[in-house]
C-alpha positions as CSV (number, residue, x, y, z in Angstrom):
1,X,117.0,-97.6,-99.9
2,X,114.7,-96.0,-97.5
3,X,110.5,-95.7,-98.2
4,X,108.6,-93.4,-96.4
5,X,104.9,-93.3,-95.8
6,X,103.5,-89.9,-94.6
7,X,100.2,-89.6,-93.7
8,X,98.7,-86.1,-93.5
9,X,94.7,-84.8,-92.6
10,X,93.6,-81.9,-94.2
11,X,90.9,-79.3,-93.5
12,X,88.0,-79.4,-94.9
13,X,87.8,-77.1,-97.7
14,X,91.3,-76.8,-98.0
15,X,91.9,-80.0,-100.0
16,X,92.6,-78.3,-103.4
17,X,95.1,-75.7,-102.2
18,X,96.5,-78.7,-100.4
19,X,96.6,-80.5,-103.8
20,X,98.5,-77.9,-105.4
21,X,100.9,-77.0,-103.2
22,X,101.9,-80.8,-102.7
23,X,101.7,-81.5,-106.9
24,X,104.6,-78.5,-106.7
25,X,106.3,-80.0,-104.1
26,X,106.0,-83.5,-105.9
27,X,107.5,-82.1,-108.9
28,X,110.6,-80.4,-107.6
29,X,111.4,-83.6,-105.7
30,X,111.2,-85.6,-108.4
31,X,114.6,-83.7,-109.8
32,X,116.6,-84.3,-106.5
33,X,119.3,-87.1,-107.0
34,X,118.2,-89.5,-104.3
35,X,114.6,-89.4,-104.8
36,X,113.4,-92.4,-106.7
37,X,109.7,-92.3,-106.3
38,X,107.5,-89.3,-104.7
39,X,104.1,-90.1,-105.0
40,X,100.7,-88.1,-104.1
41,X,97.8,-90.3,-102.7
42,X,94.5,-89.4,-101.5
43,X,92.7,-91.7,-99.3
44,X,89.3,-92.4,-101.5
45,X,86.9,-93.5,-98.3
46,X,88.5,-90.9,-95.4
47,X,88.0,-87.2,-96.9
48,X,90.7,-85.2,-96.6
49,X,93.5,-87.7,-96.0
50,X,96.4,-88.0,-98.2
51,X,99.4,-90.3,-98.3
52,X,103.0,-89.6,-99.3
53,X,104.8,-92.1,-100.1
54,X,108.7,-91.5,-100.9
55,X,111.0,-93.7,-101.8
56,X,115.3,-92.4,-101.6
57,X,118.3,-93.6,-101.9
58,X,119.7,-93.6,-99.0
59,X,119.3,-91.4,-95.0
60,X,121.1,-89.0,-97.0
61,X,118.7,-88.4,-99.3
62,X,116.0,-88.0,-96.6
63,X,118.2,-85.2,-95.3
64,X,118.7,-83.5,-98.3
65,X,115.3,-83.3,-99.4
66,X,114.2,-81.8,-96.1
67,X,117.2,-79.2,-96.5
68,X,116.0,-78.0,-100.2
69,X,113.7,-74.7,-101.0
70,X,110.6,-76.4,-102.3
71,X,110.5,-78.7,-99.0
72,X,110.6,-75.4,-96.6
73,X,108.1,-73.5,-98.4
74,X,105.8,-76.4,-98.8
75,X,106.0,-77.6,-95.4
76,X,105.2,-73.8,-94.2
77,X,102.2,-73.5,-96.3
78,X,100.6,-76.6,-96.0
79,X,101.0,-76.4,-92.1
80,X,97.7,-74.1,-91.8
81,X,96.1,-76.6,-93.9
82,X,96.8,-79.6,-91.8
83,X,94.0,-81.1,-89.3
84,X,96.5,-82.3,-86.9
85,X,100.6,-83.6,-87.0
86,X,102.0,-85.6,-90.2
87,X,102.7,-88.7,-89.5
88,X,105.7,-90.6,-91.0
89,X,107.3,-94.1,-90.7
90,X,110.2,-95.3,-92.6
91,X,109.7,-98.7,-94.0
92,X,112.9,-100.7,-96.0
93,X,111.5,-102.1,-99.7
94,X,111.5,-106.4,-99.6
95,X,110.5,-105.7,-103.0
96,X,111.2,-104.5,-105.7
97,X,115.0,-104.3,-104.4
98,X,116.8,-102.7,-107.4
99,X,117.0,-98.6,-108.0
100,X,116.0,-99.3,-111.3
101,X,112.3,-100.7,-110.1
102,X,111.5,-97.4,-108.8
103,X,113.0,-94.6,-111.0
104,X,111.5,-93.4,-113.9
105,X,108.4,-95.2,-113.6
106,X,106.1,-92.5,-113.7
């Protein structure tokens, strides 16, 4: 299982677009195979920072999702939005271990 933590800076006054397009993105994620958790943060004392945190399978499953429809026209329409480069590590869970945890628990 890999979990990745995105962090992302938006411009100001272009949070809600942001927001949508992101919720959409969220969504159509969510039905992808490997994806067992794609959530939507927003940083509540830094305006205009978000984190995504996404949680797959496998490296396979980090590679599919960047390969799908809804990732390319997301990533090209948030990109004019962004104050600055995404950031991204990938972490490994210590817990909770088991697929199970993390699926369906929204």
């Amino acid at each position: 299982m890999i979990v990745r933590i995105i962090t992302i800076r938006v411009k100001a006054g272009s949070e809600q677009e942001f927001e949508r397009l992101t919720t959409e993105n969220h969504e159509a994620s969510l039905t992808e195979p490997g994806v067992l958790r794609f959530d939507v943060l927003k940083d509540t004392a830094s305006p205009g920072t978000y984190y995504l945190y996404e949680a797959y399978r496998d490296e396979a499953a980090t590679y599919a999702h960047k390969e799908t429809d809804h990732y390319h026209h997301w990533k090209e329409h948030v990109a004019p939005l962004m104050d600055g480069d995404r950031v991204s590590v990938a972490t490994t869970p210590v817990a909770p271990m088991t697929e199970g945890a993390w699926r369906g628990n929204y």
